[in-house]
C-alpha angles and dihedrals in degrees: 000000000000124000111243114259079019112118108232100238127213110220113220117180108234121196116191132157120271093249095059090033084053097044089048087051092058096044089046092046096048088053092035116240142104128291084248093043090052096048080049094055089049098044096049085040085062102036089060096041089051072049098069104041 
């Protein structure tokens, strides 16, 4: 059961090589949030940006 005002997430396993998994953990680090928060950022960054194109 969701917690109301919380967004119902879908899991998906990622597998990525430790040089990109390490470079996403400093980046994520530096702007404070999660490994996950951080792909989500990216991925919603790039998805408007293919948006707008």
């Amino acid at each position: 059961m969701t917690a109301p005002g919380k967004v119902k997430r879908k899991g998906y396993p990622l597998r990525m090589p430790p040089r990109l998994h390490a470079a996403l953990s400093e980046v994520a680090k530096k702007e404070h949030r999660t490994i996950n928060a951080q792909i989500v950022v990216i991925l919603e960054r790039w998805l408007e940006a293919a948006a707008g194109r």
